[in-house]
C-alpha positions in Angstrom: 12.4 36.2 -6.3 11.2 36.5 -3.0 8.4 38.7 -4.1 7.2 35.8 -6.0 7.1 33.6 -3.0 5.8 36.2 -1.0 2.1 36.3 -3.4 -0.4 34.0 -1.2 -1.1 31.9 -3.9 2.2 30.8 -4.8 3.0 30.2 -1.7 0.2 28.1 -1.2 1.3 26.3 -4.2 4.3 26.1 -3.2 3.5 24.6 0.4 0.8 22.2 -1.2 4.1 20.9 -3.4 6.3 20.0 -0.3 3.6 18.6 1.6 2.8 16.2 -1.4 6.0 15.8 -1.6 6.1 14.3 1.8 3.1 12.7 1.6 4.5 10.9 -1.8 7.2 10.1 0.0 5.1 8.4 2.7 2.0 6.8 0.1 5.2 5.4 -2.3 7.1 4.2 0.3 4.3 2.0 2.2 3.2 1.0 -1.3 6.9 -0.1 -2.2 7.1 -2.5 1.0 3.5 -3.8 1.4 3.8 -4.5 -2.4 7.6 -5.9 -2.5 8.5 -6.9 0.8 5.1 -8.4 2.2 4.0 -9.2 -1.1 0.4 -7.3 -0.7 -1.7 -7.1 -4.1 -0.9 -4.4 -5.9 -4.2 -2.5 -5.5 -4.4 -2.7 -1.7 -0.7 -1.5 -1.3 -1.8 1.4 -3.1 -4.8 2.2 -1.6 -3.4 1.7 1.6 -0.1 3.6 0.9 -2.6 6.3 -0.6 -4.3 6.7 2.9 -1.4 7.0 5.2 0.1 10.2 2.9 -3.9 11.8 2.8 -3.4 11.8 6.7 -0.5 13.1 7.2 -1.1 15.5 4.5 -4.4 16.6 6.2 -2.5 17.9 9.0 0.2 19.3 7.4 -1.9 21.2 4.6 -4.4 22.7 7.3 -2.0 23.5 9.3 0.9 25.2 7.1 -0.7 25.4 3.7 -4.0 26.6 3.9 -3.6 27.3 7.5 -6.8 26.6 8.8 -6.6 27.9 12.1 -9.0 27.7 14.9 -12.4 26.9 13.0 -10.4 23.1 11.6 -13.4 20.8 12.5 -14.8 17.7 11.8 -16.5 19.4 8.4 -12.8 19.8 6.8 -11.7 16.6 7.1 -15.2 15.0 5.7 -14.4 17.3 2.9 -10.9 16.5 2.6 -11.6 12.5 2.7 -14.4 13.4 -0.1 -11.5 15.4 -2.0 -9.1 12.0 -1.9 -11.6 9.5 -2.4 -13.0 10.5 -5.9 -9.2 11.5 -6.2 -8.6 7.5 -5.0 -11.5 6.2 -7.4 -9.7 8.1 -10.5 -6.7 6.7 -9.5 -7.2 3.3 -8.9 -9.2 3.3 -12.4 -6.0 5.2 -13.9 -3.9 2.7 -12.0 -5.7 -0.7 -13.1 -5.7 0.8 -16.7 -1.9 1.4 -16.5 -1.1 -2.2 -15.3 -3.6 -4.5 -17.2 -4.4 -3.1 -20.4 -1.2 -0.9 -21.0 1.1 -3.3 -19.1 3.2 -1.0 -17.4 4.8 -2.3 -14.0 2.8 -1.6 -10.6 5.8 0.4 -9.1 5.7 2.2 -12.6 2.1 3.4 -13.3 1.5 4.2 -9.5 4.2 7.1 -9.9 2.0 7.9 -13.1 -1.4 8.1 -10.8 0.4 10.1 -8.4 1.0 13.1 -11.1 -2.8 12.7 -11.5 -3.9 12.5 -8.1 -1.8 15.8 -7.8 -3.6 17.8 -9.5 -7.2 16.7 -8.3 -6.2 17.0 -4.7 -5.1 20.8 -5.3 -7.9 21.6 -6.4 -10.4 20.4 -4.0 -8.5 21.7 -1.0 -8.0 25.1 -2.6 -11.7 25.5 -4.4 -13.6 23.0 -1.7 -11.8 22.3 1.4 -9.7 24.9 2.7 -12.3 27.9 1.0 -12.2 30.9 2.5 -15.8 32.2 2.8 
């Protein structure tokens, strides 16, 4: 088993997964209170939720996942806000979908759009982002 984690690629995987996991933690959990406790529409919650895990998921993914090192600039995090945005524009079409044609619950379809994002946001930071030349 701990050759498997010990393949770069799984790893990475495998890092990407926890940070997301975090960073879920973080996006759901700001949703969950602007949306419930402060009663902020559903869409801004999660857009805003949405932002505050792609930063701290910035740092923690070029840091520990992809470990960036020294040449982290200004150019990855354009990249990386690119990455989340047409990630955020999928998901807020996913989301609206979800809620007003499906008629799921907010709270609901937003874990849904967070599956999706997943996937996108891999992606980009492996195959864009976080490239090695």
């Amino acid at each position: 088993m701990g050759f498997f984690f010990s393949h770069p690629e799984v790893r990475k995987g495998v890092l990407f997964l926890a940070v997301g996991a975090f960073s879920t933690l973080l996006n759901y959990t700001t949703f969950w209170v602007l949306l419930q406790m402060l009663g902020v529409y559903y869409l801004f919650a999660s857009w805003i939720g949405y932002f505050a895990g792609v930063a701290a998921g910035f740092f923690l993914n070029a840091v520990y996942t992809f470990q960036a090192g020294p040449g982290l600039g200004f150019r990855h995090a354009v990249f990386y806000g690119l990455v989340y945005a047409v990630s955020l524009g999928l998901s807020s079409i996913t989301l609206f979908i979800l809620v007003e044609k499906a008629h799921l619950l907010p709270k609901a379809a937003n874990l849904i759009v967070i599956l999706q994002s997943t996937l996108t946001n891999y992606l980009g930071c492996r195959l864009g982002v976080f490239r090695k030349s």
